[in-house]
C-alpha positions in Angstrom: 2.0 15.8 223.6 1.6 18.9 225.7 -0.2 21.7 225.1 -1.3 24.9 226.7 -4.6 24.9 229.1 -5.6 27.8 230.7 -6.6 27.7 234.2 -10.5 27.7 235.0 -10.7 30.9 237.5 -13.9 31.1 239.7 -14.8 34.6 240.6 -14.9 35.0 244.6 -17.4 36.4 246.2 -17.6 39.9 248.1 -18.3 40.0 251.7 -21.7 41.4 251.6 -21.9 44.7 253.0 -25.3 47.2 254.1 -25.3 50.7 252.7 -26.7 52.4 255.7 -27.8 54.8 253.2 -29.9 52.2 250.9 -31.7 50.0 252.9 -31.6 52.0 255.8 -32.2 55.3 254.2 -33.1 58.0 256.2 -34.8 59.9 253.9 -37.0 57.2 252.2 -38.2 56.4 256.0 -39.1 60.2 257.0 -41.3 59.9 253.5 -43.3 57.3 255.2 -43.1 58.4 259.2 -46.1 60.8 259.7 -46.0 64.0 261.9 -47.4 64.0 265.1 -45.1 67.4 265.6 -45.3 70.0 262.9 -42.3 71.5 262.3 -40.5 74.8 264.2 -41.8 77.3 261.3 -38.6 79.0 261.2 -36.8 75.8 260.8 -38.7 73.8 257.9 -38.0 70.7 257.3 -36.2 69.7 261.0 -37.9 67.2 263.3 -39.1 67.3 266.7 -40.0 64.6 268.9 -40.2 61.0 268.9 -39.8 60.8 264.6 -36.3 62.4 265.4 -35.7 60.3 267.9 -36.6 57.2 265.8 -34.7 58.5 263.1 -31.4 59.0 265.2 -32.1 55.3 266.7 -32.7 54.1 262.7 -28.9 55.7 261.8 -27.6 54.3 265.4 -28.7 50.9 264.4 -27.6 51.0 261.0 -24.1 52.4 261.6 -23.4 49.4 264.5 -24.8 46.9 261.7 -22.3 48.0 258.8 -18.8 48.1 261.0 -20.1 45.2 263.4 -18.0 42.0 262.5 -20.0 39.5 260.5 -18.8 35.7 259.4 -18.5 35.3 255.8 -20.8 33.5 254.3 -20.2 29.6 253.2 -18.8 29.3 249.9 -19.3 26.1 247.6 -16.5 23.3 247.2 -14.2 24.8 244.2 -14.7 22.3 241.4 -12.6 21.8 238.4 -13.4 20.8 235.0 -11.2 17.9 234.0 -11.9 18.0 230.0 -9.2 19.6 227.9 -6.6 19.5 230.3 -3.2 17.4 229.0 -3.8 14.7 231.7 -0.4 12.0 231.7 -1.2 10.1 234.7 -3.7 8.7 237.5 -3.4 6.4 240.5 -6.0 5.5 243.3 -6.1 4.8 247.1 -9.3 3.6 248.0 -12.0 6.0 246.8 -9.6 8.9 246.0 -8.2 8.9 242.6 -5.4 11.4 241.8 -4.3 12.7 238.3 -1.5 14.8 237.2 -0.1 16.7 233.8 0.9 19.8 232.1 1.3 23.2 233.9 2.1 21.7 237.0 -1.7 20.7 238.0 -2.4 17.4 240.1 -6.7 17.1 240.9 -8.2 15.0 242.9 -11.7 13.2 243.2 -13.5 10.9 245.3 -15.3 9.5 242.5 -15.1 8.7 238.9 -17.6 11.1 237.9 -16.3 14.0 240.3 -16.2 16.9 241.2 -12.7 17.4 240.6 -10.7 19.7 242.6 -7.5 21.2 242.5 -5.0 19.5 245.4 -1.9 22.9 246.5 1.7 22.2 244.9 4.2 23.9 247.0 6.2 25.6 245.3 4.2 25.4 242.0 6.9 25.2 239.4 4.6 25.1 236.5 6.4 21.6 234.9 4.7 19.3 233.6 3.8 16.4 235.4 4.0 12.7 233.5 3.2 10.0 236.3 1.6 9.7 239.9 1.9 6.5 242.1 0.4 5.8 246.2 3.0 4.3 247.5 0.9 3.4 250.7 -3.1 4.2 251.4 -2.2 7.8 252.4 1.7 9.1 250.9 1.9 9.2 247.0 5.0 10.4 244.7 4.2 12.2 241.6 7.0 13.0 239.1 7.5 15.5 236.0 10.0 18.0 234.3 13.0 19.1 235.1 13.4 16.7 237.6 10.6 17.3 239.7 9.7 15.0 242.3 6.5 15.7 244.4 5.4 14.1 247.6 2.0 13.8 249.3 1.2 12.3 252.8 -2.3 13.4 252.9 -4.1 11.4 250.1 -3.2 13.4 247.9 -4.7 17.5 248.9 -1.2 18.9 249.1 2.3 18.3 247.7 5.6 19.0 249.0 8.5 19.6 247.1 11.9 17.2 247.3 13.9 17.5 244.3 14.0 20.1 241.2 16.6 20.3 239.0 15.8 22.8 236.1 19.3 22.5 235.2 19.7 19.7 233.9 16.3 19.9 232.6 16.0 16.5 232.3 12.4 15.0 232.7 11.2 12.0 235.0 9.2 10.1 232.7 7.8 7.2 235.5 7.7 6.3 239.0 7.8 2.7 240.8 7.7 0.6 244.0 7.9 0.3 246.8 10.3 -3.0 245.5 12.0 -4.1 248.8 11.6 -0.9 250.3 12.5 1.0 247.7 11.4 3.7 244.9 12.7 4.2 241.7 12.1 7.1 239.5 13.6 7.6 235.8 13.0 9.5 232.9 15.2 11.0 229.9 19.0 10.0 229.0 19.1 7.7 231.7 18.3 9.6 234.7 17.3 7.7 237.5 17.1 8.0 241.1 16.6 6.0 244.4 15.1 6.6 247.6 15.0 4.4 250.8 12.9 6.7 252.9 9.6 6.6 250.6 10.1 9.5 248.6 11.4 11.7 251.4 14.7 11.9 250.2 16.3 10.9 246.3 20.1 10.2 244.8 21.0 10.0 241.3 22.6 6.7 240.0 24.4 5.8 236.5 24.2 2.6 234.9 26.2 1.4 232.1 23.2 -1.5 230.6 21.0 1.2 230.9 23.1 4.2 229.1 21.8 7.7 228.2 18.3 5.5 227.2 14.9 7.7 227.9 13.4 5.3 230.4 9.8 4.5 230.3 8.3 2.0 232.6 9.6 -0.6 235.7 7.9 -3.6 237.5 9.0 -5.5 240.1 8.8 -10.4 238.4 7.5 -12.6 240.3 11.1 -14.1 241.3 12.0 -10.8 242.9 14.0 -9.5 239.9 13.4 -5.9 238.6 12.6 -5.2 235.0 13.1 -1.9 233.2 12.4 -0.7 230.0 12.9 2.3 227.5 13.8 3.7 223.9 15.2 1.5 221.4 13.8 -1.7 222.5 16.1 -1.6 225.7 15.2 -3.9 228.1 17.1 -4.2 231.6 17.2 -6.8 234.7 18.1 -6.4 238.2 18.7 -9.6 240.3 19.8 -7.0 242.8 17.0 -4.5 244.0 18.7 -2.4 241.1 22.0 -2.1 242.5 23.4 -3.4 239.3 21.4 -3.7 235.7 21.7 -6.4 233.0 20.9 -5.8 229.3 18.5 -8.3 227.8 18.6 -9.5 224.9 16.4 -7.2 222.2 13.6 -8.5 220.9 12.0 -5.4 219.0 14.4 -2.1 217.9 11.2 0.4 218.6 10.5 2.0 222.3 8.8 0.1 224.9 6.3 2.7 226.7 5.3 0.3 229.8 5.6 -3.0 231.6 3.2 -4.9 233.4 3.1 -7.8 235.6 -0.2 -10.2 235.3 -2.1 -11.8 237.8 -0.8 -15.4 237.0 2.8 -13.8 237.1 3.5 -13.4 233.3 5.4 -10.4 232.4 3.9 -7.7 229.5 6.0 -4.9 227.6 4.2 -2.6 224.8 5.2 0.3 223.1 5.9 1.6 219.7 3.1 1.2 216.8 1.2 -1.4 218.9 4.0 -3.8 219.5 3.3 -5.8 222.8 5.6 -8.9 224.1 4.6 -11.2 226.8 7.5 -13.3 229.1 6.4 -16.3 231.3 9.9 -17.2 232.7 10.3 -13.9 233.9 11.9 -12.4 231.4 14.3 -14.7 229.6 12.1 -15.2 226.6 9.6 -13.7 225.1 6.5 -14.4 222.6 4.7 -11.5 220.6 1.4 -10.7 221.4 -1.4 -10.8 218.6 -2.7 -7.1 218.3 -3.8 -5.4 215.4 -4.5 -1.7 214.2 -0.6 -0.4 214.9 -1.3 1.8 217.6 1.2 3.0 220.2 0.1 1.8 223.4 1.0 3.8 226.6 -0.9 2.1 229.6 -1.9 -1.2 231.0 -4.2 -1.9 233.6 -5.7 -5.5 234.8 -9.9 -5.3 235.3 -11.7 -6.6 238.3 -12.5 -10.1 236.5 -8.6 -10.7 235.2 -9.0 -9.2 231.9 -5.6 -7.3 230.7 -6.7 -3.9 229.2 -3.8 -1.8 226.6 -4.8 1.6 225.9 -2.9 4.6 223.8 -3.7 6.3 220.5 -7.2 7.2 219.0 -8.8 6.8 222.3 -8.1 3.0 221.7 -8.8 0.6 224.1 -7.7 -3.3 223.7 -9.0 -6.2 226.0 -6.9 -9.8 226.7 -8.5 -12.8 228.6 -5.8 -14.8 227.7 -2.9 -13.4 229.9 -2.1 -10.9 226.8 -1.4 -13.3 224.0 -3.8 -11.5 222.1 -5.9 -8.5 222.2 -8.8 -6.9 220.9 -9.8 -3.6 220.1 -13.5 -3.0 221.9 -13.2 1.2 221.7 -11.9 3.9 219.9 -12.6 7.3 219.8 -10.6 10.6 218.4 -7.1 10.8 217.3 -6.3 12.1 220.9 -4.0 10.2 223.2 -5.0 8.0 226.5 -2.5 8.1 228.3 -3.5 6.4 231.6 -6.2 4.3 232.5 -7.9 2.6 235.8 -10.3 -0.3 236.4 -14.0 0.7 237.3 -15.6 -1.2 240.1 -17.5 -4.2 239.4 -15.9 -4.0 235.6 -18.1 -1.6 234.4 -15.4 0.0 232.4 -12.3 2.4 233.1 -11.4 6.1 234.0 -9.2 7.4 231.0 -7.0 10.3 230.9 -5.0 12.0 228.1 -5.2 14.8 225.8 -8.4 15.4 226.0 -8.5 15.4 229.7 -10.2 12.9 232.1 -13.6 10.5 230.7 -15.1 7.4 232.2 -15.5 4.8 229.9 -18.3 2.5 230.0 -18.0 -1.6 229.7 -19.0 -2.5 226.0 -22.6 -3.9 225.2 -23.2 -7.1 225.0 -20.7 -9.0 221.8 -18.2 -6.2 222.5 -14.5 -7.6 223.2 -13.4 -11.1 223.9 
């Protein structure tokens, strides 16, 4: 999915500076100082008298204006423009919404529509990020290639580095938690990590359920349990806060991209060419969802009234009102990717990001979805 972007550079602005010998001429005021002195006739052309006085006071003033210290004059906000920028993932904390993806950028906004503005990565590594989470209303986690692991404690302006590991090269794919006071992170060939500390501070665990498995999504069921999912159809259960992993049983051979839990508790996996599962005992069994179109689906997000929206190839959207036993396609759009998605308030659609950058989406009219 990535692609190259290049960044959007906004010329700065010069101090502004007064040529003593422009707008404070001395010659282009003699031309319109008369005479009240004519001049020594054996030195034409020097003053006498009060116009050389003025004059000298004219270059005085001038010369204490130019080197005389001056405060620089306001500049606007830097904005960013969102559109055509590889976008893999957004989260939100009250008004402020954060997005991540390629070339190492993270933005944030205070509003769906913007301005957009770029938040400081220290030290920007140039990886490309794939998912963002808050983790509480002001610290969020952000995670990417070659094991990059960024953290924020200010809503999301600036990001400090805690773990890079260009060595291995092995990207994070998805972030999780806090699940009993824990985070998770895991990506590709079975890399995942653990912190207790909220990000500050990561270790690397191994698993046999889950293998050398690219892992794609996590959610904490409504008994406690932990659910994990990946490549291949793998599907994986902690009883334990994750301190040991249990393969379940597979139930489709294609990847799962993302898990979700529903409001009334009901557990929904979706992936690979629009294949989507739902689980109301938690996990133990599970029913297909009714979804047409074949469509790789890479997000879930619940609405504001209940409703379970899927997005992922084409621009697709797909809406559920019946806990995702079935969905309905409502939009489409290009054959770019969305790759993330959050609710509007009041339902009046969702903020989509992807290939072609960062959109809102409006509710459909009236007969549009379920």
């Amino acid at each position: 999915m990535a692609r190259t972007a290049n960044a959007i550079v906004h010329p700065g602005r010069q101090q502004p500076t007064l040529n003593p010998r422009g707008d404070y001429s001395p010659d282009a005021r003699l031309q319109s100082v008369p005479s009240a002195v004519p001049a020594d006739a054996g030195s034409p052309g020097v003053l006498s008298g009060w116009p050389a006085l003025l004059l000298a006071v004219i270059v005085a003033l001038a010369a204490v204006y130019s080197f005389s210290h001056r405060p620089l004059p306001p500049f606007p906000q830097t904005a960013t423009r969102p559109d055509g920028l590889l976008v893999t993932g957004l989260a939100q904390s009250g008004e402020r919404t954060v997005a991540v993806g390629e070339l190492g950028r993270i933005l944030i906004a205070d509003s769906p529509n913007g301005p957009w503005r770029e938040a400081v990565v220290k030290p920007q590594r140039g990886s490309t990020f794939t998912r963002v989470i808050f983790t509480d209303a002001d610290t969020a986690i952000a995670v990417g290639h070659d094991g990059w692991i960024v953290r924020s404690t200010d809503r999301g302006q600036t990001w400090n580095e805690v773990v890079f590991d260009p060595e291995r090269g092995e990207a994070v794919l998805g972030v999780a938690g806090p699940f009993g006071g824990k985070l998770y992170a895991y990506g590709a060939f079975g890399q995942y990590l653990v912190s207790d500390d909220n990000g500050v501070n990561w270790r690397h665990e191994r698993h046999a359920a889950i293998g050398d498995r690219h892992l794609s999504a996590m959610t904490q069921a409504a008994d406690g349990s932990l659910l994990i999912v990946g490549e291949t159809g793998l599907m994986a259960r902690s009883a334990d806060q994750g301190q040991t992993w249990a393969r379940l049983p597979e139930i489709y051979k294609g990847s799962f991209y993302g898990v979700q839990r529903l409001p009334d508790d009901t557990l929904l996996v979706f992936g690979m060419r629009g294949n989507a599962f739902i689980s109301r005992d938690n996990g133990s069994t599970w029913t297909r969802s009714r979804i047409d179109g074949g469509l790789s689906l890479y997000d879930a997000v619940i609405d504001p009234d209940g409703a379970v929206i899927l997005v992922g190839e084409n621009s697709t959207v797909f809406r559920s009102t019946d806990s995702g036993a079935s969905f309905r396609q409502i939009l489409e759009g290009d054959r770019k990717r969305y790759a993330s998605v959050l609710p509007l308030a009041q339902g009046k659609g969702w903020l989509v990001a992807g290939e072609a950058g960062i959109a809102v989406q409006t509710m459909p009219g009236e007969g549009a979805g379920q």
